[in-house]
C-alpha positions, 0 to 999 in steps of 0.5 A: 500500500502507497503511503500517501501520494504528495503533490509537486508542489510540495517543495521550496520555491527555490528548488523551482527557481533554479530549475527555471534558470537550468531552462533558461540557460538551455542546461535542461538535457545536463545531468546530475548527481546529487548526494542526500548525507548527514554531517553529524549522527543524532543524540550524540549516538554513536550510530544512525537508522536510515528511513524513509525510502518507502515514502521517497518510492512513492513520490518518484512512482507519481512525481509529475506536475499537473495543469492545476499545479501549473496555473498555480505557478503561472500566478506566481509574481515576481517583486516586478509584478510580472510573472516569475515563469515563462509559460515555455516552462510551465509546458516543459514542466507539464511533460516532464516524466521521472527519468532519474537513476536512484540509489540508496540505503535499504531502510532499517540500515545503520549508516554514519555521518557523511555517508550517502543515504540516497543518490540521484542521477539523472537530469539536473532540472529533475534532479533539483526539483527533488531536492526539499521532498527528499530532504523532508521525508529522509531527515525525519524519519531516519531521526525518528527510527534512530530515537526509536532504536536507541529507546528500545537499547535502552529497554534492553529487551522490554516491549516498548511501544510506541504512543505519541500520536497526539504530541506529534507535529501534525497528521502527516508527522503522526503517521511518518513517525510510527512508521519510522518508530516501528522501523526503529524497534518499537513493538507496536503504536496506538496510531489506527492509521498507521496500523491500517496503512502499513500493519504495525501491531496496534496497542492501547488502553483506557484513559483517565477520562474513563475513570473519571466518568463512573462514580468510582474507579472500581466501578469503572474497570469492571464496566471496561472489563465487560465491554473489552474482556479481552483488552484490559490494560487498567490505568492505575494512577487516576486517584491512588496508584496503590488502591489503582493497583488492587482494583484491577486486580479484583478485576483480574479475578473477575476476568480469570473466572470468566475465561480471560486475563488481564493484559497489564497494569499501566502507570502513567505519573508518580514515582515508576519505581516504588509504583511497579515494585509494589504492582509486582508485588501484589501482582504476585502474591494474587498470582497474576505473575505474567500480568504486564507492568507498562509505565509511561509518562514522557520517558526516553531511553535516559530515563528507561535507563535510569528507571531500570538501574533503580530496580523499576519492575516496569516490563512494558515502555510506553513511549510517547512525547520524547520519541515522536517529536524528537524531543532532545534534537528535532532535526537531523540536519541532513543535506542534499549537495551537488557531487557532479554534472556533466553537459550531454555526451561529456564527461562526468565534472566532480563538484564540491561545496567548501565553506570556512567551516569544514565541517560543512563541506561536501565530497566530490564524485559519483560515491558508493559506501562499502560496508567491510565486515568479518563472520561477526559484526561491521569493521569499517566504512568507505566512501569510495568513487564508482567511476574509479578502480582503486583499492578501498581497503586503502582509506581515511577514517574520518577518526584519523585513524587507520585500519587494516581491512585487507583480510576483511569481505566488503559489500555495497550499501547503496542500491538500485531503486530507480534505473531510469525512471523505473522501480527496480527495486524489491520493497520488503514489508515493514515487518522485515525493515524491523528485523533488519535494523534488529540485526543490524544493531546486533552486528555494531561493534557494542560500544557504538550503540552505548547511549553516551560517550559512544566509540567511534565507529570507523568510516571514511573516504578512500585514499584517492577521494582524500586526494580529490577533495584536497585538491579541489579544495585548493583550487576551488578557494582560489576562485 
């Protein structure tokens, strides 16, 4: 299933401003390749989750512009009160197709900063139009899958869930980060939608408002408890955490002589540590040993940590406000840049961005990322040129260190998604993205997924793109 169809217009101004000028310029048959990275990982992590492909797929499937689209744009004014473009290339963009080659970054993949997550080749005015809706769906969800799988370390195990429909940042946010979320590692969402759109197992419980309508909270969970016998997860805080706690299970016992079980206990403010040793505790003595303890209440993998070292007996995270707006950094930061063009029939140019800071250059060329590796976990990553034959096991890791991978496989991280226009690509279910990023995880070397002060992963460009970018630099700052 689609997950929603997006219109052109669904873009800055300025990517359609420099695609008019290309057009004005008679650039429209020059090519492109446009590199979609981030510069630092999120969180102050020691790793990153790549997400959104799937929506990206389902924008380049529909990408066109149609003629309401471009009545529209033959409306817009420039500060001269004239039209700001020609009707010639309004038609130009009426027959416009896709025709772009796409690479990227299967979603669930760990990726590090500077590494290309996607890679666009094709026409430069295509390709330029594209720039603010790749941008919009890959930093947000690869931020949100990231938060996600992060939290879920964190739970080292636990059920973690994911309920922050009504603190996310609008509709289309809700429903992109319980994708990304699920992506990420949470077992499930409270989000219908997403659900519905894309089979995330959907969880959810009573709230405070159906306590607070019944004369007592006694009186309350039975009520639910016969509407919904099979989905009881009592929410235990409205008035005393501990009278919360032996009502629900009086209603347990009502529950079990009728053929059922409830599902949890849910404790959503107070002090989640005394709250669910005690909820433990009666629990047991009732014998209701497997009745899950959820705790929620603007938790982050900080604070699980912090809860689970204190001796929480919380076996169930509901994880909401922290995770879906991204609560501690709410952008990646990721960039769409220019990496090389060429005229038609010429050769390919490389292209480079330089700045006073650094940091916020970019790497020349036509980039591929090799993942090298053993039988049991990642060594190293190398940006490397794909129109060059060098030996990438000779590189500089971003750390300036050096590593020895001569005795190491290596295999490519970014892959066909569009050849000319067409999907080639196989989408896999969400369900296998989740277990892909499970695995992945699970193949970091551990001290790069600690949640502070995490190692340094080894990534880097080959020896020749150093030579490349050094000399560009060079000659680039003369200009």
């Amino acid at each position: 299933m689609k997950s929603q169809t997006y219109s052109s217009l669904l873009t800055d101004l300025n990517p359609l401003t420099m695609a008019y000028g290309y057009w004005k310029q008679g650039m429209q048959n020059h090519e492109a390749v446009f590199h979609l990275f981030f510069r630092e990982n999120p969180f102050g992590g020691g790793f990153t989750v790549a997400c959104g492909l799937k929506t990206v797929i389902d924008y380049l499937q529909d990408f066109r512009f149609k003629r309401e689209d471009l009545i529209y744009l033959s409306e817009l004014m420039g500060e001269d009160r004239q039209p700001i473009f020609e009707p010639g290339f309004l038609e130009y963009l009426l027959k416009m197709r896709f025709s772009c080659t796409v690479y990227g970054i299967p979603e669930g993949t760990i990726v590090f900063p500077n590494e290309p997550i996607l890679r666009i080749q094709g026409p430069l005015i295509q390709c330029q139009l594209l720039e603010s809706i790749l941008l919009n769906q890959i930093n947000y969800q690869t931020l949100i899958a990231t938060k996600a799988a992060r939290i879920v370390l964190a739970a080292q195990g636990d059920d973690v869930r994911e309920i922050g429909l009504s603190r996310a940042h609008g509709p289309d946010g809700g429903l992109s980060a319980s994708r990304a979320a699920y992506i990420g590692g949470c077992s499930s969402t409270s989000n219908v939608l997403a659900s519905k759109k894309w089979g995330i197992p959907l969880k959810g419980s009573l709230g405070h408002s159906w306590v607070m309508s019944f004369e007592n909270e006694m009186e309350a969970f039975i009520a639910y408890a016969q509407a919904l016998p099979s989905n009881c997860m009592f929410l235990v805080d409205t008035y005393d955490s501990a009278q919360g706690i032996k009502n629900a299970i009086r209603v347990g016992r009502l529950l079990r002589d009728a053929g059922f079980e409830i599902e949890g206990l849910h404790l959503d403010s107070g002090d989640l540590v005394s709250q669910s040793k005690l909820a433990r505790e009666l629990l047991n003595e009732a014998n209701f040993s497997n009745t899950r303890i959820m705790g929620s209440n603007d938790l982050d993998e900080f604070q699980i940590t912090d809860l689970k070292a204190s001796g929480a007996k919380v076996n169930t995270w509901g994880v909401g406000t922290r995770l879906i707006t991204a609560f501690d950094q709410p952008a990646l930061g990721g960039v769409f840049k220019l990496a090389a063009a060429r005229a038609p029939g010429g050769k390919w140019l490389p292209k480079m961005k330089i700045a006073s800071e650094n940091h916020k250059g970019s790497f020349p060329g036509v980039l591929q990322v090799l993942r090298f590796h053993n039988d049991k976990e990642f060594k190293a990553d190398v940006i490397v040129n794909e129109l060059w034959e060098s030996d990438p096991k000779d590189f500089t890791s971003f750390s300036g260190n050096q590593h020895d991978l001569s005795s190491l496989d290596a295999y490519k991280l970014l892959q066909v998604i569009f050849d000319e226009g067409k999907l080639v690509y196989l989408v896999r279910s969400i369900h296998q993205k989740r277990a892909h990023t499970q695995r992945e995880l699970l193949a970091l070397p551990e001290g790069v997924t600690r949640l502070e002060n995490p190692e340094i992963y080894p990534s880097g460009l080959e020896k020749e793109l150093v030579a490349l970018k050094t000399h560009m630099h060079q000659e680039l700052g003369q200009k």
